[in-house]
C-alpha positions in Angstrom: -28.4 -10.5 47.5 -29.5 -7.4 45.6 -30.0 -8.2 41.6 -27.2 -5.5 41.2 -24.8 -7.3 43.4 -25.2 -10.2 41.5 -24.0 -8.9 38.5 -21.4 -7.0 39.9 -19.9 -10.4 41.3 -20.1 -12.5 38.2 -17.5 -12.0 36.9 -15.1 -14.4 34.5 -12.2 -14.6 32.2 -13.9 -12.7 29.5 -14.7 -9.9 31.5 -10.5 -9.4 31.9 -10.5 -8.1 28.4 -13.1 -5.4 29.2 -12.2 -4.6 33.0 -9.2 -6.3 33.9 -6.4 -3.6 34.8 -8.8 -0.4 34.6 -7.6 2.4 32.7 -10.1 5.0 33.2 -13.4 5.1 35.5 -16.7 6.5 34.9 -17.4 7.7 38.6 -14.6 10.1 39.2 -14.7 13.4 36.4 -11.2 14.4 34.9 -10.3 17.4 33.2 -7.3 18.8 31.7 -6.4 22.7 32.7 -5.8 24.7 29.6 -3.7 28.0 28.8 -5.3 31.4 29.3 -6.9 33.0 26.7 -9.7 35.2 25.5 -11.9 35.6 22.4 -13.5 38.6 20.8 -15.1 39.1 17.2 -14.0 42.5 15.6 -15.3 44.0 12.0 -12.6 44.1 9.6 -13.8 46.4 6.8 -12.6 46.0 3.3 -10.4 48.3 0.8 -12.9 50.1 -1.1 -16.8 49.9 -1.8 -17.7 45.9 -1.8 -21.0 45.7 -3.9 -22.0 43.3 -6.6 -20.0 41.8 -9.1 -16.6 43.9 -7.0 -13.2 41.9 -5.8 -12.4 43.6 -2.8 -9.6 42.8 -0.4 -9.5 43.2 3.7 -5.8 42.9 5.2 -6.0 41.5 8.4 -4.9 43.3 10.8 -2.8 42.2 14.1 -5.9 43.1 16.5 -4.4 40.2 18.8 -2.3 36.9 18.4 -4.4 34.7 16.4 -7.4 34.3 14.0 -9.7 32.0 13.9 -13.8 31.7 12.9 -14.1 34.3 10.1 -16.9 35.0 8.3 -18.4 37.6 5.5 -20.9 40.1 7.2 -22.9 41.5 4.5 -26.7 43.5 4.5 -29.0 43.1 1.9 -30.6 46.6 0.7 -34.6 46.8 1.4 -36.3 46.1 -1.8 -40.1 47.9 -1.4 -42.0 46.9 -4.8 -44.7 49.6 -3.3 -42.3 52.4 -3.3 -42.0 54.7 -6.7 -38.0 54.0 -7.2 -39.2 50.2 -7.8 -42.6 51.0 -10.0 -41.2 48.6 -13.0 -40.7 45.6 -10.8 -44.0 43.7 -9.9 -42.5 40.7 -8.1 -39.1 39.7 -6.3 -37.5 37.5 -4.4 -33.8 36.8 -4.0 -32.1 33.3 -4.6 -32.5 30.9 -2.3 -29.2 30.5 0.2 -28.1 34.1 -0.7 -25.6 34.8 1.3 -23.1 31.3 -0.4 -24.8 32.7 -3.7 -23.2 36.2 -3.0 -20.0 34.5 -2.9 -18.2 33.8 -6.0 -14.9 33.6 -5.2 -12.8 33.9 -1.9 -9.1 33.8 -1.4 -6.5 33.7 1.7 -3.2 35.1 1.1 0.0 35.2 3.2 2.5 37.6 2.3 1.1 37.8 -1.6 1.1 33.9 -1.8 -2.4 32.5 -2.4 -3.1 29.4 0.8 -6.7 28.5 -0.6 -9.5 29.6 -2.5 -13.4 28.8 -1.8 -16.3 29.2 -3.9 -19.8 30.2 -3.2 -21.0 27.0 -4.6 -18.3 24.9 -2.8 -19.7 26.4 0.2 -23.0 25.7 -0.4 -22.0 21.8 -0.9 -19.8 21.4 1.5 -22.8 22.5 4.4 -24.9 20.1 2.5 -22.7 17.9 3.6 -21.3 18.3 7.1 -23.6 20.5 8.8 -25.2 19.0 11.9 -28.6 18.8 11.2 -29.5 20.5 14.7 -28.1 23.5 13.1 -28.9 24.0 9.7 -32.0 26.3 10.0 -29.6 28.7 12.3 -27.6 28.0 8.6 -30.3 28.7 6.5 -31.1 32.5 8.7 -27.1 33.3 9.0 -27.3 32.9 5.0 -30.4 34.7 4.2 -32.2 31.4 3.1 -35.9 32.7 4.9 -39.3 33.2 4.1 -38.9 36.6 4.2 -36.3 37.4 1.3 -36.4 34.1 -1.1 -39.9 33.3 -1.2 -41.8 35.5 -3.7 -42.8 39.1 -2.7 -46.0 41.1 -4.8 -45.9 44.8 -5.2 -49.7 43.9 -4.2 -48.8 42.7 -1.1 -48.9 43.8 2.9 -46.6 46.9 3.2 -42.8 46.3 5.2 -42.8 46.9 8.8 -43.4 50.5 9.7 -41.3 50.8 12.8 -42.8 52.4 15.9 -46.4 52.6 13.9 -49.7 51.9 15.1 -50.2 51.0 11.7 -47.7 48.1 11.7 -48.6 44.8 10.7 -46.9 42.6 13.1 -47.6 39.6 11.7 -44.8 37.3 10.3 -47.1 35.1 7.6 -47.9 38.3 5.9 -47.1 38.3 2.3 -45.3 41.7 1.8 -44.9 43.8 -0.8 -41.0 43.6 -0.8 -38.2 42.3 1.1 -36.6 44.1 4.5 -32.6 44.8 4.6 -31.1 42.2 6.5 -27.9 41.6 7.4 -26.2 37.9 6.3 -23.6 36.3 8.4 -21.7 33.7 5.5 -19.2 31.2 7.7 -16.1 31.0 5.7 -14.7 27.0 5.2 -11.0 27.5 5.7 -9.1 25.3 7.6 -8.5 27.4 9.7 -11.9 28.7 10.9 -12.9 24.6 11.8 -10.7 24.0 14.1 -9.1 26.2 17.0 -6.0 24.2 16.7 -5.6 25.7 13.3 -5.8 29.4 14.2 -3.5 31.3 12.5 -0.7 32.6 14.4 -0.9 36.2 13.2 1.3 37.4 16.1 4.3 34.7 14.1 3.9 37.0 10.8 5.6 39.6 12.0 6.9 39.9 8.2 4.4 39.1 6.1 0.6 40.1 5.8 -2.9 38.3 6.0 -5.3 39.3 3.1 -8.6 37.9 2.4 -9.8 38.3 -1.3 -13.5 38.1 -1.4 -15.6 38.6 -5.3 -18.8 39.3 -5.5 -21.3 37.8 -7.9 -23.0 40.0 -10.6 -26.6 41.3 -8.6 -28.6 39.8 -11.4 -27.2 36.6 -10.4 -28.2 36.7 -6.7 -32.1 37.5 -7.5 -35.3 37.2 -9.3 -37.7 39.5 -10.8 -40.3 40.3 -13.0 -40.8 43.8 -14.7 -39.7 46.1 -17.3 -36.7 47.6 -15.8 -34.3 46.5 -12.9 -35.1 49.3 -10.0 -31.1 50.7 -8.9 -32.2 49.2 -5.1 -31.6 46.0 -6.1 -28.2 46.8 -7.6 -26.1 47.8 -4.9 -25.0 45.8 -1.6 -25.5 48.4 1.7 -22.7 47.1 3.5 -20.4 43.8 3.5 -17.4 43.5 5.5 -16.0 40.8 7.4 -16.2 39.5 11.2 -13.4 37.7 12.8 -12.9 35.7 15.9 -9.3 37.1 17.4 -7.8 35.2 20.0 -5.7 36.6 22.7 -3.2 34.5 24.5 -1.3 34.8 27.6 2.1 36.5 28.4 4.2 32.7 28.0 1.6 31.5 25.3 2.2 34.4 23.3 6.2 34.6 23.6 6.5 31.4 22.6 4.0 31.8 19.9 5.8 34.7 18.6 9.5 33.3 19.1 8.9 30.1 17.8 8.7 28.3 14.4 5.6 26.5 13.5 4.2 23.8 10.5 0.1 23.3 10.5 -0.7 20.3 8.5 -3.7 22.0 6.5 -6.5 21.1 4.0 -7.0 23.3 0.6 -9.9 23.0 -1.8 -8.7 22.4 -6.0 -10.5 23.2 -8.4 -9.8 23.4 -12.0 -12.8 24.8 -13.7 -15.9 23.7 -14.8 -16.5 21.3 -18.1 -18.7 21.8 -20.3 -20.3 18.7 -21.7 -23.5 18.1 -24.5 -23.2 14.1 -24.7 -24.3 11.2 -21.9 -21.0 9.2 -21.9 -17.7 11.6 -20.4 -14.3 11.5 -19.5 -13.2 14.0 -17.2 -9.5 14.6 -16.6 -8.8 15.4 -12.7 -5.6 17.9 -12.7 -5.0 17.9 -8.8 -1.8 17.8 -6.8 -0.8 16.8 -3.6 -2.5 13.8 -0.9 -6.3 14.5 -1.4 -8.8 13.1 1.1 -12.0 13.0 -1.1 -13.5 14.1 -4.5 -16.6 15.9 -4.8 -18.4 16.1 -7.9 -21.8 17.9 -9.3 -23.0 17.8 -12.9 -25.2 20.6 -13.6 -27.4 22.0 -16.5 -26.3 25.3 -17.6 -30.0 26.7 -17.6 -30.1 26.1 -13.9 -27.2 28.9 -13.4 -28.1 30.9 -16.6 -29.8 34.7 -14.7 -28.4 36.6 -17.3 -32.4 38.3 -18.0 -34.5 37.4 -14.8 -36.7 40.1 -16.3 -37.7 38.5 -20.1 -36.0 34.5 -19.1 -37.3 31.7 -20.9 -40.5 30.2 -19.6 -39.0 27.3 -17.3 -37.2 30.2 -14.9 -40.2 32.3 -15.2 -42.6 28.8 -14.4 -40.3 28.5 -11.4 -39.5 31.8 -10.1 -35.6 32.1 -10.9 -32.9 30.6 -11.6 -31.6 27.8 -9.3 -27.9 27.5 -8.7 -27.7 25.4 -5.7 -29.7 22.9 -7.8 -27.7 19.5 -9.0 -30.4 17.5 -10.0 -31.1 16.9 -13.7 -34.7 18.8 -13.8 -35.9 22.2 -12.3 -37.4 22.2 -8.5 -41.1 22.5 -8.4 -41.7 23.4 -4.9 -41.1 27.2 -5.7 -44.4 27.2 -6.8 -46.0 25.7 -5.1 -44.3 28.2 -2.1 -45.1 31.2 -4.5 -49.0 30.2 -5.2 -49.2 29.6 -0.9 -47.1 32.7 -0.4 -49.3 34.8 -1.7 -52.6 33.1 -0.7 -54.9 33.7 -3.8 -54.7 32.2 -7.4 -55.9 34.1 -10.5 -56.7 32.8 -14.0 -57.5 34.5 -17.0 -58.7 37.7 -16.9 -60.6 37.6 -14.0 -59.5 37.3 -10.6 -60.0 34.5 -7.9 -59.4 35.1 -4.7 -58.8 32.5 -1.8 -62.1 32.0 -0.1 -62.8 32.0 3.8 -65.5 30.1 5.7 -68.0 32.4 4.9 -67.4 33.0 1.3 -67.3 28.9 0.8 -65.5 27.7 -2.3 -66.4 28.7 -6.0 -65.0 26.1 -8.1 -62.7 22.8 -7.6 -60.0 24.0 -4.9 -57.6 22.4 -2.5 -58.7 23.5 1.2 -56.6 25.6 2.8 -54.9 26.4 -0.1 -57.1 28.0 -2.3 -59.2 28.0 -5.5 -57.6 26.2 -8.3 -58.4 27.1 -12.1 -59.7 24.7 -13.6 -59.6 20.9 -12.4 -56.1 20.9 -11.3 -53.5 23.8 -10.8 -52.3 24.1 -14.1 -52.7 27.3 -16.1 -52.8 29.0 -12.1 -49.1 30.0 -13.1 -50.3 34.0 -12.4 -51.3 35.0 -9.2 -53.1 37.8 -7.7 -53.9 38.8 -4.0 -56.0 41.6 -4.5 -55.0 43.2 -1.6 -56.4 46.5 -2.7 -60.2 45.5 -3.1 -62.2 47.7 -1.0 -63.4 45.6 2.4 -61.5 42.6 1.3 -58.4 43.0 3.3 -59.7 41.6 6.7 -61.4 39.0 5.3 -58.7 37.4 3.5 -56.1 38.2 6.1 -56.8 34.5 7.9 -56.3 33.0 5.0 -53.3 34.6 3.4 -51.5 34.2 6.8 -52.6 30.4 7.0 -51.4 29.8 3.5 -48.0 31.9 3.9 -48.0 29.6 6.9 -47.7 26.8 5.4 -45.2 28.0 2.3 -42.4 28.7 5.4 -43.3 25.0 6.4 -42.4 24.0 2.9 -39.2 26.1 3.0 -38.0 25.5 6.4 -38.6 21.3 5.7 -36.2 21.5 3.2 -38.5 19.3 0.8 -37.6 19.8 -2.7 -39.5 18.8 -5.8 -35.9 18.0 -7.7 -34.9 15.8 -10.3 -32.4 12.9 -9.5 -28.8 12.4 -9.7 -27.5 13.5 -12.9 -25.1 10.6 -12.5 -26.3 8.0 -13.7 -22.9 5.5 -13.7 -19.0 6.8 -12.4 -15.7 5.1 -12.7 -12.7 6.4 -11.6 -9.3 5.5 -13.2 -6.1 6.1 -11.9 -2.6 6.1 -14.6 -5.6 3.5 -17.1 -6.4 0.9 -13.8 -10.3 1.1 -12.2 -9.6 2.9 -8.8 -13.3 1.0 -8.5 -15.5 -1.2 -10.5 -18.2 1.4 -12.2 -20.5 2.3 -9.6 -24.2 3.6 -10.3 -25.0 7.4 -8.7 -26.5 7.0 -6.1 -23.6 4.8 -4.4 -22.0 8.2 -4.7 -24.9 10.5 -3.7 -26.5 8.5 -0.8 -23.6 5.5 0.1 -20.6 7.4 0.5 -22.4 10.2 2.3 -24.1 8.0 4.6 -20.7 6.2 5.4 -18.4 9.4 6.0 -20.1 12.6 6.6 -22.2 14.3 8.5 -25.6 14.8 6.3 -27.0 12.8 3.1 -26.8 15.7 1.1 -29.2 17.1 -1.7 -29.7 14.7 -5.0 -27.0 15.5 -7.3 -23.8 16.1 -4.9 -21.4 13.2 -5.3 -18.8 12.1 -3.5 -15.9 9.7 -3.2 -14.0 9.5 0.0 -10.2 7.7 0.4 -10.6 9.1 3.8 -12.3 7.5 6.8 -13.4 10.5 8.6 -12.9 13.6 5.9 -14.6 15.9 8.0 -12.1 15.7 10.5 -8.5 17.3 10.4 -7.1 13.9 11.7 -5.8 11.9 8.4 -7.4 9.2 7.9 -6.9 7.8 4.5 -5.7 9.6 1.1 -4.5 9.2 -2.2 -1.5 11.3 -3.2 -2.7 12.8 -6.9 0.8 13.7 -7.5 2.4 10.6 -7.4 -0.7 10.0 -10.4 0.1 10.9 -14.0 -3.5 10.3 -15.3 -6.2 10.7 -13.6 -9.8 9.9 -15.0 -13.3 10.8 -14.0 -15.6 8.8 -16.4 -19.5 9.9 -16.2 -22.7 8.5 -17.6 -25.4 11.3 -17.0 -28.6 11.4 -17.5 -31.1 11.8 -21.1 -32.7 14.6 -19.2 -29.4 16.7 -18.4 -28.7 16.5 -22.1 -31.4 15.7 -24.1 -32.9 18.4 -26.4 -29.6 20.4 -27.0 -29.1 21.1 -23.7 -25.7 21.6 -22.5 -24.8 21.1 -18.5 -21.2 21.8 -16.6 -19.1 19.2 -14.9 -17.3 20.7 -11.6 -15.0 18.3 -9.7 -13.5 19.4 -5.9 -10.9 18.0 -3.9 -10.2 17.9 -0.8 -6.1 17.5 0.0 -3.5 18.3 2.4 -0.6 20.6 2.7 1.8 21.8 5.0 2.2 25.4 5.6 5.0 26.5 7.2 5.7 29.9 9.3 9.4 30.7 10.5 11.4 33.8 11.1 8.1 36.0 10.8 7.1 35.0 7.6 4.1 32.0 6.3 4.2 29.9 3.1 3.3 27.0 2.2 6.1 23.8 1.6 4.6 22.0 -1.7 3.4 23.9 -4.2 1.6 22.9 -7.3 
């Protein structure tokens, strides 16, 4: 008897609660025959010129029967530091993850009633959180987070592609002088775009119309550079509108689509505003409505978000090369520059200048190989940089070497390695109506535990969360608390010395995740609790 035979016949009384009265086989496929349909992604344009620090408004038009995947198309001017319309700026680079940066607010309205609103930095957290990880560096290119546009650009640099020129510099680890226009692709986060099943059924609005709302942040929020004067390149968006997946459905589908009434259990995102707080110990009051499924919090220090002069900022966002507003850890990232002294592949000190040596020019002082020469016996005081691209029969010779170094700063970007802080949140406690939802937890129970148990990701230091869900990524409910039914709640917060310390003031932003009902009938949508 074959060793497979053997085990198929031994079989006993247990093996009746496993394979007794077979259900299902593995040997035999099944499918399920769904209704006809197509898909196609069409531009919706916006009323009026979207640009920088503009809310502009797109009504959705009835292209076909439903919409679904949306998201905010948007292209990025060319920024040439070589070129004489940007002779005051010396270096750029725009913030990292752009394209959620661009994004400060974003609205859905049906028939003048506002469904949900989404924020750049909601977006930004909520990817940290539930994108697959196979996928995030497609992320990080739909939303503009590449070497070529955040990591530091020298007017000294390589010049931007020439097109169709025998000239052209075709390699990619080039430092350039500038950054190319490039066009973002930013997924929106409705509830709608996440799940097919949710697709709103535009052909069931005969009555009422489908805006979305979409402000911009101001430019000098969105980038970094250093100079005398902002060049007018930088200040002006060359194109944004948005690209929507339209579904078509068949002849029966669509009648019955169009004739009948329809309620979509939904998820919404509150948020109340940011707190500002100067001292360690905090109460927060949580204003929020309806069954939510989770809490999200960040604690933030205002100079991480502060851009208001990128040109003459205080010597931390000059040290490291902008502001950083996807940052939620209590100190400033390092690895910028540590990106910025690789990205341009030669260190200067003083008033001379030291260039990165090759083989043959063999090292003149202490120096990290590979890297470069290093003022001094570590990197400090190497803060200003200088390729020297211009010196007369230099260029080849340092052209290994920048490329190998640029090399390794997209390695260092693309990792995703960050030289942070930690968790502002040092202790939490929620209360609910004066009773512990929770005995007080320390942060990282929120940052790492909770994480690890229900999403997709550990996110980035700093990004906390509390779940009453099971599954909060999914639209199935799994668990909530209905805020509503709760007269006080209370978010208490220990942060850190470091996020406070010194006079230093930080922000407190609190999200929730909840559910609501929205209700379409007789041609017309809205939703059947309000707040």
């Amino acid at each position: 008897m074959g060793g497979g035979l053997l085990q198929l016949v031994s079989y006993g009384a247990q093996d009746i609660y496993i394979s007794g009265n077979p259900q299902i086989t593995f040997w035999k496929v099944l499918f399920k025959r769904h209704t006809n349909f197509a898909m196609e992604s069409i531009e919706v344009t916006f009323n009026g010129q979207a640009d920088f620090n503009k809310r502009v408004t797109a009504i959705i038009n009835r292209n076909a029967d439903l919409m679904y995947r949306t998201y905010v198309q948007v292209v990025l001017p060319t920024v040439d530091l070589s070129g004489t319309n940007n002779g005051t700026i010396n270096r750029f680079r725009w913030l990292n993850y752009i394209g959620h940066r661009l994004i400060k607010t974003v609205e859905l309205e049906i028939g003048g009633q506002r469904i949900d609103r989404q924020y750049g930095d909601w977006m930004q957290i909520w990817t940290q959180l539930s994108q697959d990880a196979g996928t995030v560096k497609g992320l990080d290119d739909m939303v503009g987070n590449t070497h070529d546009l955040v990591l530091m650009k020298d007017r000294k640099g390589y010049a931007l592609d020439q097109s169709c020129s025998g000239a052209e510099l075709t390699n990619t680890c080039a430092p350039r002088s500038g950054t190319p226009a490039k066009t973002l692709y930013i997924p929106l986060q409705f509830w709608f775009c996440r799940n097919p099943g949710l697709a709103i059924p535009l052909i069931a609005l005969q009555y009422h119309e489908v805006r979305i709302n979409v402000e911009f942040e101001q430019w000098i929020n969105c980038c970094y550079y250093e100079g005398t004067s902002a060049a007018t390149a930088i200040q002006s968006l060359t194109a944004a509108s948005l690209y929507i997946d339209y579904i078509y459905l068949d002849t029966e589908e669509r009648r019955r689509f169009a004739q009948q009434s329809h309620e979509y259990l939904i998820e919404q995102l509150q948020f109340t505003g940011a707190e500002s707080i100067t001292s360690s110990s905090n109460k927060i009051q949580l204003n929020f409505n309806h069954p939510v499924k989770e809490l999200v919090w960040v604690v933030q220090r205002d100079s991480f978000i502060d851009c208001s002069s990128p040109g003459s900022q205080s010597s931390f966002i000059q040290e490291v090369n902008g502001c950083q507003p996807f940052n939620y850890s209590d100190d400033f990232s390092t690895e910028g520059v540590i990106m910025d002294v690789l990205a341009r592949g030669s260190l200067g000190g003083g008033a001379s200048t030291l260039n990165v040596p090759t083989t043959a020019d063999g090292p003149s002082g202490p120096y990290l190989p590979g890297v470069g020469i290093a003022v001094g016996p570590s990197l400090q005081g190497a803060s200003w940089l200088d390729t020297n691209f211009g010196s007369a029969g230099n260029d080849q010779a340092y052209l290994f070497e920048d490329t190998t170094n640029y090399l390794l700063a997209k390695v260092v970007l693309d990792s995703g390695i960050r030289c942070t802080g930690k968790n502002p949140v040092e202790v939490a406690k929620l209360q609910l109506n004066g009773q512990d939802r929770f005995t007080e937890r320390e942060g990282r129970y929120f940052s790492v535990v909770q994480p690890f148990q229900h999403h997709t990701r550990t996110p980035a230091p700093g990004i906390n969360v509390y779940s009453f869900a099971l599954k909060p990524e999914e639209h199935q409910p799994s668990g909530t608390c209905n805020f509503s039914r709760i007269d006080k709640a209370t978010l208490q917060l220990t942060v850190s010395v470091n996020t406070v310390r010194s006079g230093r003031t930080a922000q407190v932003r609190v999200y929730a995740v909840n559910y609501n009902v929205l209700r379409v009938m007789s041609g017309m949508g809205g939703l059947a609790y309000s707040n």
